[in-house]
Every structure is written in structure tokens, then in C-alpha cells.
VOMAR-913044 format. One record per residue (C-alpha): x, y, z; residue number from 1. Coordinates in steps of 0.1 Angstrom, whole numbers, always signed. Layout:
BEGIN
{X:X, Y:Y, Z:Z, n:NUM}
...
end
This chain:
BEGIN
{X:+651, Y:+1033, Z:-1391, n:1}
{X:+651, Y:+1010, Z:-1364, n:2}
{X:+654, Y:+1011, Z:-1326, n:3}
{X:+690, Y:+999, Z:-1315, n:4}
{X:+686, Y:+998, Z:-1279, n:5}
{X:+662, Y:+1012, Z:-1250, n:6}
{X:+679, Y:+1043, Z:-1239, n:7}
{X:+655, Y:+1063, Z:-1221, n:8}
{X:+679, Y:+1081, Z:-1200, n:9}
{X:+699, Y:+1096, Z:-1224, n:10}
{X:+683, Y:+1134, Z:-1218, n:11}
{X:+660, Y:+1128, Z:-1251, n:12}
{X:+628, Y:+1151, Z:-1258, n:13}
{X:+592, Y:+1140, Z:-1254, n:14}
{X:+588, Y:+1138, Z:-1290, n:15}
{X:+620, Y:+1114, Z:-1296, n:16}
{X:+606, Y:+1089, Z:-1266, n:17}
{X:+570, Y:+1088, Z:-1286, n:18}
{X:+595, Y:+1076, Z:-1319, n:19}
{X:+612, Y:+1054, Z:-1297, n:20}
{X:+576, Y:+1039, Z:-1284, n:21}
{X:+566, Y:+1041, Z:-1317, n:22}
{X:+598, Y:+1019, Z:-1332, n:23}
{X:+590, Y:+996, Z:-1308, n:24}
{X:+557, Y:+988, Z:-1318, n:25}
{X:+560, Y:+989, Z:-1355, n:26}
{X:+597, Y:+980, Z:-1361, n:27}
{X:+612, Y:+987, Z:-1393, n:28}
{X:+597, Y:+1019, Z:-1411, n:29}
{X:+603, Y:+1046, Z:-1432, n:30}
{X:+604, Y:+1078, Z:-1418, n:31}
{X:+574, Y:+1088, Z:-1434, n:32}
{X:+552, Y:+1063, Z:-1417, n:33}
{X:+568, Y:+1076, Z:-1384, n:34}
{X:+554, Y:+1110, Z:-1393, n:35}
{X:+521, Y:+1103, Z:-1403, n:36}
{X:+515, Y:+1076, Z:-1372, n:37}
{X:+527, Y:+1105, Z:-1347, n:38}
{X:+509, Y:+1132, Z:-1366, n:39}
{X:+545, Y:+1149, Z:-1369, n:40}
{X:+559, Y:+1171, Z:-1395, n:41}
{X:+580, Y:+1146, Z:-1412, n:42}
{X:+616, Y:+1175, Z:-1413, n:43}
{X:+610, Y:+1171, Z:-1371, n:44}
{X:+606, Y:+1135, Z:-1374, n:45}
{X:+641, Y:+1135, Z:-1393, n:46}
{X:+661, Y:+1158, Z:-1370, n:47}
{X:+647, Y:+1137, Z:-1341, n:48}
{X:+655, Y:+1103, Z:-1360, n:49}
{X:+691, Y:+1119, Z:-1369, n:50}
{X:+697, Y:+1128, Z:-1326, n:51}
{X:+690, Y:+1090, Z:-1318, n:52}
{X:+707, Y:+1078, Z:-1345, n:53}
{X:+739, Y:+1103, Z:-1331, n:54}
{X:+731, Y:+1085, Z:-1296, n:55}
{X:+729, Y:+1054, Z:-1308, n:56}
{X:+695, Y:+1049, Z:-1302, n:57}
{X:+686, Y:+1041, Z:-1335, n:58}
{X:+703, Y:+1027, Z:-1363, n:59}
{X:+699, Y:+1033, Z:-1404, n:60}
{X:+684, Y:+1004, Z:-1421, n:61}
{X:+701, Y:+1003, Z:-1458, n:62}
{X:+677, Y:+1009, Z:-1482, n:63}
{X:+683, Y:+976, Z:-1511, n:64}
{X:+676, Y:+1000, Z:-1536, n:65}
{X:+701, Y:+1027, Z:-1532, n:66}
{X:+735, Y:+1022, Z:-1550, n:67}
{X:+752, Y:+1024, Z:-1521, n:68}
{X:+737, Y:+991, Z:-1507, n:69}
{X:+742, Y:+961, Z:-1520, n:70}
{X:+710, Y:+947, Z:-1531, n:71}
{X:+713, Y:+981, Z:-1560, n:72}
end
């Protein structure tokens, strides 16, 4: 995932601003590096990655080697 834009205002929780701090300081990561840098659950880390990315506060990076991308 990656952070899309700096929406702060958007009514998110406490623990989808620490992912949004932590986006901006690491970038481009997988969700499980999210997880273990925030010492979160990684299914909590997903619903919250899922509610930005419904805000637009995120956005999905493809993955190059899924089929549905097309580096697979």
C-alpha cells in the first residue's frame, strides 16, 4: 500500500493515523511490514488499510507478480 494523500481530517481512528505516519516514513510496503513495525495484528492492519484505501487515503500498489498485473 501506499499513502495517496494527507487526509487527516477524514474522522479516521488513532490506529489508521499511526499507518498513515508510518506510510510516510517507509513508503511502499507490504502490509505485513506495517504490522510488525506498529506491533499490530496484521487482520487490523488490513481492515484499517482497506478504510483508507475506501477514503482514498491510500491506494493498492499492483503486485508484478500477480496475474492480474502486468508484469505476471
Amino acid at each position: 500500500m501506499k499513502r495517496e494523500n494527507s487526509h487527516a481530517t477524514l474522522g479516521l481512528s488513532d490506529k489508521n493515523l499511526r499507518i498513515i505516519e508510518y506510510l510516510k516514513v517507509h513508503g511502499c510496503i507490504e502490509e505485513s511490514e506495517i504490522a510488525e513495525g506498529l506491533h499490530l495484528n496484521i487482520l487490523d492492519v488490513l481492515v484499517a488499510l482497506y478504510d483508507l484505501l475506501d477514503k482514498g487515503v491510500v491506494r493498492r500498489i499492483p503486485d508484478e507478480s500477480s496475474p492480474d498485473s502486468n508484469g505476471g
